[in-house]
C-alpha positions in Angstrom: -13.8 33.7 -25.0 -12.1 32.3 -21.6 -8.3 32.2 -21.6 -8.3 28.4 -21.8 -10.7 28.6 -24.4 -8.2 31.0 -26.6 -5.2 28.7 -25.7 -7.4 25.8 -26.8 -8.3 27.4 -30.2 -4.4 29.5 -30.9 -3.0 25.9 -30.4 -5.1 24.2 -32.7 -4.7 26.8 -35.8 -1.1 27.5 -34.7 0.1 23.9 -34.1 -2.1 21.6 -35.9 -2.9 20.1 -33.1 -5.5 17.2 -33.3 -5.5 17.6 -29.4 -5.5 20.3 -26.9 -6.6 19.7 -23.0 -6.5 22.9 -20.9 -7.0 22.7 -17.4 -6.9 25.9 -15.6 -5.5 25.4 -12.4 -4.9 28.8 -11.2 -8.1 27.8 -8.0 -5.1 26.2 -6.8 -2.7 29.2 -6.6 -4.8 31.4 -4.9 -2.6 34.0 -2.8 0.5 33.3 -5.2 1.7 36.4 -6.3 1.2 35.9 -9.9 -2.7 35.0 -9.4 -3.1 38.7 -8.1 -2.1 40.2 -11.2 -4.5 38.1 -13.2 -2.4 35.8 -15.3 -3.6 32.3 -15.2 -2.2 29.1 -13.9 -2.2 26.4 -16.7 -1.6 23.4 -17.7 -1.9 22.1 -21.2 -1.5 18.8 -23.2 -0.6 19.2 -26.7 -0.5 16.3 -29.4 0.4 17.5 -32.7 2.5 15.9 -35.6 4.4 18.8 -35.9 6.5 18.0 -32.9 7.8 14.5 -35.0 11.4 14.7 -34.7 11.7 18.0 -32.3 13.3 17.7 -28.6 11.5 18.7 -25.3 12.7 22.0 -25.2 11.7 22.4 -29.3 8.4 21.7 -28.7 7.6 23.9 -25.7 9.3 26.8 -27.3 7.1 26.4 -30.6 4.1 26.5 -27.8 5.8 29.5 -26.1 5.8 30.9 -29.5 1.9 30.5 -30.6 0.4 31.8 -27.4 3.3 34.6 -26.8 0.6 36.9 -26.8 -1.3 35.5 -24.3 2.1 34.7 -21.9 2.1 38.9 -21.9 -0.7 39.2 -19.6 -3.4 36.5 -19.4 -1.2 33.5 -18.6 1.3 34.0 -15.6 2.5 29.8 -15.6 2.4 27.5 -18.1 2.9 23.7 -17.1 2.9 21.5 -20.7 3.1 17.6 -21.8 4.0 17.6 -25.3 3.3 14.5 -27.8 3.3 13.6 -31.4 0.2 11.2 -32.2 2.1 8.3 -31.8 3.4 8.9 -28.6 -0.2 9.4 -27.9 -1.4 6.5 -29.2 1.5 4.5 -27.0 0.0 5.7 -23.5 
């Protein structure tokens, strides 16, 4: 399973998500220092109801949280757009 496949499918269980877009940018870091260690550059779009009522900063945390294992060696950055379903539904 590719790294933006496991994000995908921890953020789904973790989160309830009813969307999850990963797009693996790290083609576009190439010579950064944190591409030659083999973490990934990412960025990923989240809609889940379980961010009603939570700030910014909530949300990304509860992300930080469900793919902590992967932020140890497979992800090196982590760019995220958090929404509930009616935020969503609004854009």
């Amino acid at each position: 399973m590719s790294t933006a496949e496991k994000i995908e499918t921890t953020l789904r269980q973790a989160l309830a998500a009813t969307a999850v877009i990963v797009a693996d940018e790290s083609a576009l870091h190439a010579g950064h220092a944190g591409a030659a260690s083999g973490g990934g550059h990412f960025h990923v779009t989240v809609v889940s109801s379980q961010f009603e009522g939570k700030s910014l900063v909530v949300r990304h945390r509860m992300v930080y949280q469900a793919l902590a294992s992967e932020m140890q060696h497979a992800i090196h950055a982590l760019t995220l757009t958090t929404l509930t379903p009616s935020q969503q539904s609004s854009e």
